[in-house]
N, C-alpha and C positions, 0 to 999 in steps of 0.2 A: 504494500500500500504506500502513496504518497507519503503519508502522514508519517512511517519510518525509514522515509530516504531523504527528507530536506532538514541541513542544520539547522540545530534553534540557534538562530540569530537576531539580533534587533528590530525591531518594526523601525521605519525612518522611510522617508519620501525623499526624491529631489528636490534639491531649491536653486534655482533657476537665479532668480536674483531675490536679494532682501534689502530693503532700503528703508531710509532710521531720518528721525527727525533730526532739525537742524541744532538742535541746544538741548538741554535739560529742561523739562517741562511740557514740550511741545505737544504730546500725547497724539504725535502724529500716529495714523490706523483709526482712529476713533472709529471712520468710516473708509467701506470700500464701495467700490463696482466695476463692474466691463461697459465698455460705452459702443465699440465697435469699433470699425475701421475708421480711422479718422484723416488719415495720411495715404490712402490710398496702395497701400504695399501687402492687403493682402493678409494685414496681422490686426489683432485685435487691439487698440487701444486701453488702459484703464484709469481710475482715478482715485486718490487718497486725500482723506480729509483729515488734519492735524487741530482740533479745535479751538488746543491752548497755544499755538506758536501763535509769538509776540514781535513777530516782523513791525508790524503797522502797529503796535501798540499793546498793551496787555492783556495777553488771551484773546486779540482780534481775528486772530485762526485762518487758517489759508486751506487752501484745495489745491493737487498738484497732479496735474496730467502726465502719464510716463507710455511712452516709446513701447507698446507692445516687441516690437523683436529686438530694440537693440536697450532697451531699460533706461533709457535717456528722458528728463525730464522735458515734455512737451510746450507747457505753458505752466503757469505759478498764479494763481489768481490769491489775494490776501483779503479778509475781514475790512472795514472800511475803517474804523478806530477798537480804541479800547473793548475789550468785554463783547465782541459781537460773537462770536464761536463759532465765527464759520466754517465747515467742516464739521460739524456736529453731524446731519447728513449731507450724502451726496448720491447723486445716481446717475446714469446713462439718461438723457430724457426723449432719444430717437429725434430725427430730425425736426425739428419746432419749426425752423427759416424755410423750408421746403429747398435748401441750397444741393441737396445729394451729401451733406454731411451732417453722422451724427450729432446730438450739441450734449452738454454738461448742465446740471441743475446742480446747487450746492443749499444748503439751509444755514442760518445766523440765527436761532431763535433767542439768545440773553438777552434778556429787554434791560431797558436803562432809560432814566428820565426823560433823554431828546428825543424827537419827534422820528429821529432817523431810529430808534433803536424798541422798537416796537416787536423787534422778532424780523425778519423778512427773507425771502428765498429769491436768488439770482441767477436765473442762464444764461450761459455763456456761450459763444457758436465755436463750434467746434471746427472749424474752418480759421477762424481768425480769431478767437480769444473774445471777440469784443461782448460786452451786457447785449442782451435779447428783450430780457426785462427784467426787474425790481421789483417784487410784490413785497407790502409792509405787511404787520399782523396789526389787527382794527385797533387793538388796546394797548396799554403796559398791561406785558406779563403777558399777553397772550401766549409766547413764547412759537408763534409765526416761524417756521422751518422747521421746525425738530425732528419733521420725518418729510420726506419729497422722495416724487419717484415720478419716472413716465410712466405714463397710463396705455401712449396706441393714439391713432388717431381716431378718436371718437365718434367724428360728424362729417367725416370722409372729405377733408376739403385737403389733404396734402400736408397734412401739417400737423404734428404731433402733439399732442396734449399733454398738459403736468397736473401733478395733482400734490399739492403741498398742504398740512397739517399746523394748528393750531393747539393744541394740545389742550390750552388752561384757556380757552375760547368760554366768554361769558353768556354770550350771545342770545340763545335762543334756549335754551333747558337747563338754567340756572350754574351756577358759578363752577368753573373749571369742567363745565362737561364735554369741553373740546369741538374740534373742526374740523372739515375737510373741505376745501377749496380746490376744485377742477376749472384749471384755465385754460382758455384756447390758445392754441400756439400759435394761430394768424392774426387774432388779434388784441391777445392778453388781458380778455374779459371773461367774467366769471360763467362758465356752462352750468355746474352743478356747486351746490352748497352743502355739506350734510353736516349734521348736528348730532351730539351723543343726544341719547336718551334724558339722561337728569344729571344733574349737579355731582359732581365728584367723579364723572364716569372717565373722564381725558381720551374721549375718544381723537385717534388720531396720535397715541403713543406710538404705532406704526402704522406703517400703510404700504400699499404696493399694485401697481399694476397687476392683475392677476390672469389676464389671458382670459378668454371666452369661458367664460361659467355655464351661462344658460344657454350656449351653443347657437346665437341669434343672429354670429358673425361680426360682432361687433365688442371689442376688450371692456370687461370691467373692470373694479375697483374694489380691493378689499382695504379695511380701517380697522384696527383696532383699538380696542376701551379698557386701559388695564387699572383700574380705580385701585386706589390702596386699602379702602374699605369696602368692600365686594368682591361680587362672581365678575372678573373680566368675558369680553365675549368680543366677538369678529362679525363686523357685519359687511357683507359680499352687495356693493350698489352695481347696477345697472349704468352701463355705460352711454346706453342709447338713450334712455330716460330717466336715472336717477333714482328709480324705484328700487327699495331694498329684495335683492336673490336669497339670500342668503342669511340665517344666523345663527354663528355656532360659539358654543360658553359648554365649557366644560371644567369641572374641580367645582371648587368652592373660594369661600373667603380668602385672600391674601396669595394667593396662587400665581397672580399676576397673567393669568390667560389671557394671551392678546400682546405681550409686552413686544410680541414679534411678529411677521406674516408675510408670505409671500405666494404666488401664485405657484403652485405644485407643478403644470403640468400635465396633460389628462393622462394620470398614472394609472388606473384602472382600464382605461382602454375603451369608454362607454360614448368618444365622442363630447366630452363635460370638462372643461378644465375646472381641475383640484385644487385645494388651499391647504399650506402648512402655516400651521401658528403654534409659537412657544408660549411656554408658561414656565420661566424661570425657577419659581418658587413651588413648582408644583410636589407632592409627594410626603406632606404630611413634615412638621419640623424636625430638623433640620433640612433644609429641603434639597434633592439632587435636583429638581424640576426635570421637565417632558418638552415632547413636540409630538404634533399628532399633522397627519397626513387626513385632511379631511375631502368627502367627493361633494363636487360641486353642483351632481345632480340631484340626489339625494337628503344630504349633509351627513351623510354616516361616515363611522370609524373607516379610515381603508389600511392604516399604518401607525402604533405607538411608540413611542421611544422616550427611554429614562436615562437620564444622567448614572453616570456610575457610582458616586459617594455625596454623601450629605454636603449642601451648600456648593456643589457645583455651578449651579445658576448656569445650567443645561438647557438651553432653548433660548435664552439671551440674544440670540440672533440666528435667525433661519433662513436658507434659502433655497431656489430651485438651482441646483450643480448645472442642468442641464442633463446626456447624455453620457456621463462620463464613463460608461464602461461600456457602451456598445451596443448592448440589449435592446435599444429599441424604444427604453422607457427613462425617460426623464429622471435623474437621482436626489438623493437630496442632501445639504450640508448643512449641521446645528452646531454653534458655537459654544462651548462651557467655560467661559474667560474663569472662574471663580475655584477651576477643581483644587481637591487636599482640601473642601472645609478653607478655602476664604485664600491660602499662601500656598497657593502649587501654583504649576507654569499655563495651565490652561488648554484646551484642548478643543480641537473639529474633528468633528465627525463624518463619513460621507458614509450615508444609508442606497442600499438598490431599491430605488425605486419599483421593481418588479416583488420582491417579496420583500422589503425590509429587513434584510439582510446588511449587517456589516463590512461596507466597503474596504474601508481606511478611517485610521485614528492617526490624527495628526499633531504632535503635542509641542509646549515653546520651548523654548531653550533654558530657560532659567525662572527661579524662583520670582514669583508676582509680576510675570511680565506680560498679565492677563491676554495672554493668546487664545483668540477667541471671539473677544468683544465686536469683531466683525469679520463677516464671510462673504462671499462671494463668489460667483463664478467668473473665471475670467477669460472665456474665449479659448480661440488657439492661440496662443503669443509665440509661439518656437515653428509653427507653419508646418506641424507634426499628424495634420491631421486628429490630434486628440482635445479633449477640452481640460482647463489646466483652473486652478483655484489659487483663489488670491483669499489670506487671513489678516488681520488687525491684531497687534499685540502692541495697545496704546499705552504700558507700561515699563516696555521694554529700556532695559538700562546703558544696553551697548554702547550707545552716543552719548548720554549722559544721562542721569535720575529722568525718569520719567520721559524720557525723547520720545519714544516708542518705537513702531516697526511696522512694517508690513512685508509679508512675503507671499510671490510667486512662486507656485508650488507645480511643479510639470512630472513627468517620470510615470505617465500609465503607459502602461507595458500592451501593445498591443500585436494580437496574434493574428496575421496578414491571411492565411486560408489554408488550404489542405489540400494541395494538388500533386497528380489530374484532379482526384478524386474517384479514382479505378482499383476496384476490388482485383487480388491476382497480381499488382503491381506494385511497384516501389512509388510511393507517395512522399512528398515535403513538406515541410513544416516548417512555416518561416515567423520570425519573430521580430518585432523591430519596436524601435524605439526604448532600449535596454542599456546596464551602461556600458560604455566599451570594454570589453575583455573580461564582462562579468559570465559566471555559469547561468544559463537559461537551462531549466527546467519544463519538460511538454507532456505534462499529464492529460489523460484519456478516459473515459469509460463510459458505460451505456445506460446512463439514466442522469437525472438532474438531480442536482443534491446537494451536501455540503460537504467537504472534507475539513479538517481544521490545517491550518501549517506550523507546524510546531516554531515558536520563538517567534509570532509574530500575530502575539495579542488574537485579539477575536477575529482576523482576516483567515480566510478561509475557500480551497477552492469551490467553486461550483461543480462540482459533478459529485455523486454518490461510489463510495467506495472506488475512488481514486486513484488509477494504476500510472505508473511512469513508463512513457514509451520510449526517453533517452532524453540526454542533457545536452549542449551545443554551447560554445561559447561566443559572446557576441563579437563582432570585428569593430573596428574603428568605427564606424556608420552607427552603433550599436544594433546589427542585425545581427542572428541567428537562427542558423537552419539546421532542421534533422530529417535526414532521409529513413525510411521502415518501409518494408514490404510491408503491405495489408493483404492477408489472406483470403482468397477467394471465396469460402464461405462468407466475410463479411458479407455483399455484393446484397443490396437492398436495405441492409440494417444501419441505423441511427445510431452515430456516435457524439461523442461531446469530449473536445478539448479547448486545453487552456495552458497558455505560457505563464511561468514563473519565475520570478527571479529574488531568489531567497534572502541573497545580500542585503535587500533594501526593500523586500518585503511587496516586491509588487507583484500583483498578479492582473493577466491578461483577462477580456470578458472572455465568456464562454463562446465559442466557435461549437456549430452544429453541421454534420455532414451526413445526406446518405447516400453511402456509393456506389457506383452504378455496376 
């Protein structure tokens, strides 16, 4: 079996590049995201928000565009003065200008006496750097940006829509029960408005574009309400007319359900794009907290997941990985900045999407360097063909107290095909994307399943009772190939392999064949 031919060796990922705030303090990671091709080369763009760097002034906070393939910082946009925290969030906001280029939304929510310092969210065009537009939050203390995301373009006129969050919005259902503001991106007026339910509820602690819910062809919008006294809950609006899809609250008191949320993906496969929302706190105290994978037809359970140890604050940040192992099905990544009970290094997660299985545990480098605090997917940046993740460890020390970090995280191992695919012949097994001159491992067998890998945490391969058909070491390219006769009784029967590479703990998705 698999399980007693690969060394127990460490679980570890590639890091591609890690880049660190400019001083001590800066808490650069706060936030991440992929934005897309911005430069035209074919690689994915992303962006990092630092909320405390004091460029412009104290904790005026900056957002910083970086060079998908060569990790070179694209543009630097800074908080306008003192205390604005910009970079608190940030997101891709898909093209707003209709120019053929993605653009950047950033959020500033610390309010402060002037009239400028109401909270506000800023896009940027991703073409030329320059403002799109400036939205203020109505009040002091609104705290106007705390969560911003693109939404899709809502009313089909070319032109991408935002939707930015007021959290402590007084407005309409009594004091701090939050906001959600959907702006048009042609001409930065308000489409939809939505309000928490009552007073204390901060709807709009997260938010996110969530992909077609009710399957009408048109994106909605999920918001979350994660009150500090109450059940949190996610409510799923309609894109095309504002009408609430959708409401899901799960746990109880202090839970914080909602503290996180992004569009899932239609993981079930029904036609319905899904929603993941965290709940930090969840799990009774001390808390490891969850995330749950919820269907957007429905609103049933489809996937749960727990923090490993108490005070994890496991779900702290959630998102859709995309595809990252090949299957077919959209995956998922949850952040635990908090693991070890409040002083470990902090830890991402990435779940399959197809059964909720344990992809990869990702964990920081060093003690309170909250890795984790934010996640994201980050495109292809290395032009590999795979999708790569970028994490936030806004505590990281390397540069100085508190500078922080963010890393590009690349290294899925992908297993290229199985050819001819002819029972009776000698067949190949190629593997690529591995590191150079490491042992590639090409287990095989005839059902789906789980094998574990020994020395590498809860990763595991897919296939059921797990045979090894031979090892290959990678070349320069990081490719590897294994040639094997397949025996002519195969010849109609289903098989399932997968590349491994034990050094560093990756494993390839499951490849299925049946030979002819």
């Amino acid at each position: 079996m698999l399980a007693c031919l690969l060394l127990a060796l460490p679980a570890a990922q590639t890091v591609q590049h890690t880049y660190y705030g400019d001083s001590a303090g800066d808490e650069f990671g706060s936030a991440v995201d992929v934005l897309g091709d911005l430069d035209g080369d074919g690689r994915d763009e992303f962006v990092v928000g630092a909320h405390w760097d004091s460029n412009n002034g104290f904790h005026a906070g900056s957002v910083t565009v970086f060079d998908g393939r060569t990790g070179q910082a694209l543009a630097v946009f800074y908080g306008d003065t003192t205390q604005d925290w910009l970079g608190t969030s940030v997101a891709g906001a898909g093209d707003v200008d209709a120019d053929g280029v993605p653009d950047i939304i950033a959020g500033a929510p610390q309010p402060s006496p002037s009239i400028s310092k109401l909270g506000y969210a800023r896009v940027y065009s991703g073409r030329t750097g320059a403002t799109l537009y400036t939205w203020y939050g109505g009040a002091v203390e609104d705290y106007a940006g705390y969560a911003v995301d693109g939404v899709g373009d809502l009313d089909r006129d070319g032109h991408a829509e935002i939707a930015v969050s007021a959290k402590n919005d007084d407005t309409l259902a009594g004091v701090d029960s939050g906001s959600v503001t959907v702006y048009s991106g042609s001409t930065g007026t308000v489409l939809f408005f939505f309000s928490g339910d009552s007073g204390g509820d901060y709807l709009g602690t997260s938010l996110a574009g969530c992909g077609d819910v009710n399957a009408d062809g048109v994106p909605d919008i999920a918001a979350g309400a994660s009150p500090i006294f109450g059940t949190g809950y996610v409510r799923v609006f309609s894109g095309r007319d504002g009408s609430s899809l959708q409401y899901y609250s799960y746990g109880g008191m202090f839970d914080q359900f909602g503290v996180s949320c992004d569009g899932a993906g239609d993981v079930d496969g029904d036609g319905y794009g899904d929603v993941i929302v965290g709940a930090n706190l969840d799990g009774g105290f001390p808390e490891p907290g969850s995330a749950r994978v919820l269907s957007g037809a429905s609103g049933g359970l489809i996937h749960e997941y727990w923090g490993d140890l108490d005070a994890d604050s496991f779900g702290w940040s959630v998102r859709n990985a995309g595809d990252v192992d090949g299957d077919g099905v959209p995956d998922a990544l949850v952040g635990a900045w908090q693991s070890l009970i409040g002083f470990g290094n902090g830890y991402a997660r990435l779940f399959s999407g197809a059964d909720g299985a344990v992809l990869l545990t990702l964990t920081g480098e060093g003690l309170d360097d909250d890795f984790g605090y934010a996640v994201a997917p980050a495109g292809d940046t290395d032009g590999e063909g795979l999708l790569d993740l970028l994490v936030g460890a806004l505590s990281d020390d390397d540069n100085g107290a508190s500078c922080g970090s963010a890393r590009l995280l690349t290294g899925f191992l992908l297993l290229r095909e199985v050819a001819p695919g002819v029972a009776g012949a000698a067949n190949v097994l190629e593997a690529a994307h591995a590191t150079p001159g490491a042992r590639v491992y090409f287990a095989y067998g005839s059902s789906a399943g789980r094998t574990p890998i020994p020395g590498c945490g809860s990763l595991s391969v897919g296939i059921l009772h797990a045979q090894l058909a031979g090892t290959a070491y990678a070349d320069p390219q990081g490719h590897a190939a294994l040639a094997r006769n397949v025996p002519a009784a195969a010849s109609g029967r289903l098989f399932f392999y997968q590349a491994v590479q034990p050094s560093l703990c990756l494993a390839s998705a499951v490849l299925s064949i049946t030979f002819s």
